[in-house]
C-alpha positions in Angstrom: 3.7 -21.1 6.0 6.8 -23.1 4.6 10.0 -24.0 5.8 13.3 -21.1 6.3 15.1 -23.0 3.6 11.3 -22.2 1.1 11.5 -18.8 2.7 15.4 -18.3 1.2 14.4 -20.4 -2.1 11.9 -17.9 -2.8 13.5 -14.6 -1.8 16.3 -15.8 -4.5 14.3 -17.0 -6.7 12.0 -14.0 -6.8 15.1 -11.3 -7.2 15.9 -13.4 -10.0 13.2 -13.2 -11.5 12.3 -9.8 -11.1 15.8 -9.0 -12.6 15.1 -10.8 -15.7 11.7 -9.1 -16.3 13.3 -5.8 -15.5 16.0 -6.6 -18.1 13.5 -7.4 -20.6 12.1 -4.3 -20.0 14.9 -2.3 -20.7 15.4 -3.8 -24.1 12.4 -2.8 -25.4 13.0 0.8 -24.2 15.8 3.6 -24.8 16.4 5.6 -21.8 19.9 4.9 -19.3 18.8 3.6 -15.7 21.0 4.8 -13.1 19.2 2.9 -10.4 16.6 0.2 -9.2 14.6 0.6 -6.3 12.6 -2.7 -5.7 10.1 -2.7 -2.7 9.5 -6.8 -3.5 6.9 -8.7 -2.1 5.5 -8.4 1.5 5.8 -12.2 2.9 5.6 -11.3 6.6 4.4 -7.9 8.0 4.7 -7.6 12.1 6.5 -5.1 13.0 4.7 -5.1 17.1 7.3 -8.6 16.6 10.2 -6.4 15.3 10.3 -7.9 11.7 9.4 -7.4 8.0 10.4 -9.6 5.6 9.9 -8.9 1.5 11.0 -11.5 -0.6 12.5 -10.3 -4.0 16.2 -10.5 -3.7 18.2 -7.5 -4.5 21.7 -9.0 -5.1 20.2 -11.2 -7.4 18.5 -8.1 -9.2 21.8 -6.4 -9.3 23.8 -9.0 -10.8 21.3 -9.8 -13.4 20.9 -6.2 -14.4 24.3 -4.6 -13.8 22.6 -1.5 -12.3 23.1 -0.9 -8.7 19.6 -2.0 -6.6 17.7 -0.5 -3.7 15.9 -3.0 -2.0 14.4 -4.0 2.2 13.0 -0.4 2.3 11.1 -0.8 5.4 13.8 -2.7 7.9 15.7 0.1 9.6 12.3 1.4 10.2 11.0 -1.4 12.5 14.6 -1.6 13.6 14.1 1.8 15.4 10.7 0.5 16.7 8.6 2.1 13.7 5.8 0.6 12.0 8.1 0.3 8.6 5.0 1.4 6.8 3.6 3.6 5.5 6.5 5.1 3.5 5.0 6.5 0.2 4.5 9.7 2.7 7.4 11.4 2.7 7.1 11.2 -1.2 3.5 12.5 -0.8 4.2 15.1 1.2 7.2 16.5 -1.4 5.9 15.4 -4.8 1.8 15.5 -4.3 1.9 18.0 -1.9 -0.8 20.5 -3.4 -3.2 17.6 -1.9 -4.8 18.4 1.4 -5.1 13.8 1.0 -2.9 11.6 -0.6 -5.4 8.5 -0.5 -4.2 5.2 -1.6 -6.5 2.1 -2.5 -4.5 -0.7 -3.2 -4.5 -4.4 -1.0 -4.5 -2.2 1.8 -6.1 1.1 1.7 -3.9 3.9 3.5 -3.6 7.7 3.6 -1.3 10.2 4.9 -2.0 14.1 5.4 -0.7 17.3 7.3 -1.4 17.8 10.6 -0.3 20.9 13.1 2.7 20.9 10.5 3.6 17.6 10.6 3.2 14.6 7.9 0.6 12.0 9.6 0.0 8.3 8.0 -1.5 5.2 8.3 -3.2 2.0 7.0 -7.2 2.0 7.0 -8.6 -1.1 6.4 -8.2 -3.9 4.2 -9.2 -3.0 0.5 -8.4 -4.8 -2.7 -7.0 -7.9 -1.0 -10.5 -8.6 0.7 -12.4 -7.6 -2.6 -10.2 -9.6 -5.2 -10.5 -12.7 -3.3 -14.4 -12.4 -3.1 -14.1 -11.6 -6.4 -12.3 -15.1 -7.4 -15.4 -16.8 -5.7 -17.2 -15.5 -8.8 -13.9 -17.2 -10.7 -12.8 -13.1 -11.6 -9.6 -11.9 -10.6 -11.3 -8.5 -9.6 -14.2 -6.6 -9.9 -14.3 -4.7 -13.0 -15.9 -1.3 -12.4 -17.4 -2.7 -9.4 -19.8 -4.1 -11.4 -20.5 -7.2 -8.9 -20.5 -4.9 -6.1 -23.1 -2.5 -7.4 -25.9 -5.4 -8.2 -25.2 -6.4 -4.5 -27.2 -5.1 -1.3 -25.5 -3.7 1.5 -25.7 -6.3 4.6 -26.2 -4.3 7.7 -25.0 -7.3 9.8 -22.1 -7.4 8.0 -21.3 -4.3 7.6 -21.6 -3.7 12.0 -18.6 -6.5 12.2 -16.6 -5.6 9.9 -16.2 -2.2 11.7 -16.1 -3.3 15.4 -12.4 -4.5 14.9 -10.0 -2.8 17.8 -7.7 -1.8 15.0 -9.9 0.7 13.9 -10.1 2.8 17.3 -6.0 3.1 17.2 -4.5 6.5 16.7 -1.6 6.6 13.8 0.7 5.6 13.1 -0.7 2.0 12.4 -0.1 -0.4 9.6 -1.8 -4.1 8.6 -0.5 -6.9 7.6 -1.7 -9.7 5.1 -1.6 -11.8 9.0 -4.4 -10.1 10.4 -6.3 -9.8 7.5 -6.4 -13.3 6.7 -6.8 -14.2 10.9 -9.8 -11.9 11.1 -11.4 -10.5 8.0 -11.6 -13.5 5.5 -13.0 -15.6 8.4 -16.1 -13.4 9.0 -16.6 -13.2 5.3 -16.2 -17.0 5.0 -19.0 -17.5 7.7 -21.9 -15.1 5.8 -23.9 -17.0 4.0 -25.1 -13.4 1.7 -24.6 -13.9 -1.7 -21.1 -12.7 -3.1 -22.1 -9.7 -5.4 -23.7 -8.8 -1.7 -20.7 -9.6 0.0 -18.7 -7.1 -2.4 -21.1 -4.0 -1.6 -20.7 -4.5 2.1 -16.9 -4.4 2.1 -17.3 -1.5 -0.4 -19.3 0.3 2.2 -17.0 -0.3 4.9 -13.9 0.9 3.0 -15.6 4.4 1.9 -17.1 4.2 5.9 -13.3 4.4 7.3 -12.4 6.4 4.8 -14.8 9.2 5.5 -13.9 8.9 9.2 -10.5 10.2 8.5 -11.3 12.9 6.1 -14.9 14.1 7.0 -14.0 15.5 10.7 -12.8 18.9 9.2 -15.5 20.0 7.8 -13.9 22.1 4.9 -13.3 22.2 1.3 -10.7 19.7 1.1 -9.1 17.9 -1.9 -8.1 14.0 -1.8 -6.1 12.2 -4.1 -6.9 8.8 -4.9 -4.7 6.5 -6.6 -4.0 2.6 -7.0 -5.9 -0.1 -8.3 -9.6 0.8 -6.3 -9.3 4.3 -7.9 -10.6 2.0 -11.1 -13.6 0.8 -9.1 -16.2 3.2 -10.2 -18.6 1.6 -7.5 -16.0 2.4 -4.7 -15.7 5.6 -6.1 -19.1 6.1 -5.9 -19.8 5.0 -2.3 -16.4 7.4 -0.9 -18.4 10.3 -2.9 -21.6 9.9 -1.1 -19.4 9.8 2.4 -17.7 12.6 1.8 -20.4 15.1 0.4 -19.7 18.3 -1.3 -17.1 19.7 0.8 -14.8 16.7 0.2 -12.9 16.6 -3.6 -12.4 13.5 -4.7 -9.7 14.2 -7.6 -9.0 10.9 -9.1 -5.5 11.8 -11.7 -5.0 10.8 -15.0 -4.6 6.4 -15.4 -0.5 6.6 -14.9 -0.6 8.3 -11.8 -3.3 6.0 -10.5 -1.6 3.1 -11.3 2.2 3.9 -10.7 2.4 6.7 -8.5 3.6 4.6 -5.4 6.3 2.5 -8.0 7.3 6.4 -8.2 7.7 7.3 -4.6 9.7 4.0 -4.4 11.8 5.0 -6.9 12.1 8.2 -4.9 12.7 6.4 -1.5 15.5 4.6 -3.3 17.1 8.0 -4.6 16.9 9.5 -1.4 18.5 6.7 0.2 21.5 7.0 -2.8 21.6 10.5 -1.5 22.4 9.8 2.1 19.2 11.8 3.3 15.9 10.5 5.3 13.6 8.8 3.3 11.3 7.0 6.3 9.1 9.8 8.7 8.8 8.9 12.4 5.8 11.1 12.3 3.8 8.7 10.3 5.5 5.5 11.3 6.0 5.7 15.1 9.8 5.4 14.8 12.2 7.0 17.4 13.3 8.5 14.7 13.7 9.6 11.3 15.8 7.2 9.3 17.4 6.2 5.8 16.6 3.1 4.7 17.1 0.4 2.6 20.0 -1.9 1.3 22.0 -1.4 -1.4 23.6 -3.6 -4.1 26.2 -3.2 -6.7 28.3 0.5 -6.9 26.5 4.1 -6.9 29.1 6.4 -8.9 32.1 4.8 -7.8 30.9 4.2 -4.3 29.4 1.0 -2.4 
């Protein structure tokens, strides 16, 4: 909510920093970087506008660095009247592919899967985002374990408006912004007066609700992969299991997978945009077509 001259102050200000802390980083390890790919940090998400904006610089991460930078991933995307997200599918579909679900619980929950042979994708629902911030009412940054969450009660009232939003009845490709979240979710929590620990299980339920609607339908043995930072919540976990039932395999990796598989993809995106060959799917983002994206800073093997 500041002014275009904040906006710029921070973009800069960001890439620098982010090139300092990746340059620290390389000190301390031994291993020659041939490239950065930086996805930055999502300020504006609205692509039904025509626009994403992540702040996070990627001259300025070039120049500290000296390495050549990959950075504004998702803006040819939305250029060609895509959603710009999600992207982490295309990686998905050629890196986790023995996974009938790539399932992805970070601030926003998304998952992508294969459809009638092609690569389908979309945002869910709000996830971490919602469930840090109730969790900083308890002064927490998150919910360790779902600890909170699993002495709460489920609020049925709650749980009824949180899944009446139109969003939800939209066919993929679709994405969410921080916008909308903040516009329609935080108010409707802000207005229950249920206790937060309650609060926590609700939005709990609701996630594992959306997410069974996606995978449950088929009816078969089918495996799901379920990484980021809600793969940690053991209460989450929990809830998703119940949803899914026996047929559904919730296969949760080993901690590093959890945690970095989509800084890998990105690294992948940023490869594959080096390459000269697609790194954004139409299929999952409503695009007009397949595209590479991404701008790129400093020289790539003698090239610009």
């Amino acid at each position: 909510n500041g002014t275009a001259q904040q906006f710029a102050a921070t973009d800069a200000f960001f890439g620098k920093f982010s090139g300092k802390q990746v340059q620290e980083f390389l000190s301390d390890i031994n291993i020659h970087v041939d490239l950065i790919a930086s996805h930055g940090h999502t300020i504006f998400h609205q692509p039904q506008n025509g626009f994403t904006s992540q702040i996070g610089n990627g001259a300025f991460i070039s120049a500290i660095t000296n390495i050549p930078v990959v950075s504004d991933l998702r803006t040819m995307d939305v250029a060609y009247g895509g959603q710009g997200a999600p992207l982490v599918p295309i990686g998905d579909q050629l890196l986790f592919g023995d996974y009938d679900y790539c399932l992805n619980i970070g601030g926003i929950a998304n998952v992508s899967f294969k459809q009638a042979g092609r690569r389908i994708a979309g945002d869910l629902c709000a996830a971490n985002i919602v469930l840090n911030k109730l969790a900083e009412e308890n002064n927490k940054r998150y919910d360790n374990g779902g600890k909170m969450a699993a002495s709460g009660k489920i609020n049925d009232t709650l749980f009824g408006k949180l899944n009446k939003f139109g969003f939800y009845k939209k066919d993929f490709p679709k994405s969410l912004g921080r916008e909308w979240i903040e516009k329609e979710i935080f108010p409707l929590l802000d207005a229950s007066t249920i206790s937060v620990e309650d609060k926590l299980a609700t939005v709990c339920e609701h996630i594992a609700y959306q997410i069974s609607l996606i995978v449950l339908p088929h009816r078969k043995k089918t495996s799901v992969l379920v990484t980021g930072g809600g793969a940690f919540n053991e209460y989450l976990i929990g809830r998703i299991r119940k949803f899914a039932g026996e047929k559904i395999e919730i296969v949760l990796p080993n901690a590093q997978t959890i945690s970095y598989k989509e800084a890998v993809i990105f690294a992948f995106l940023g490869l594959k945009r080096v390459l000269g060959e697609v790194n954004a799917l139409s299929s999952v983002t409503g695009a007009s077509q397949d595209s590479i994206g991404g701008a790129l800073y400093g020289m790539v093997r003698g090239k610009n």
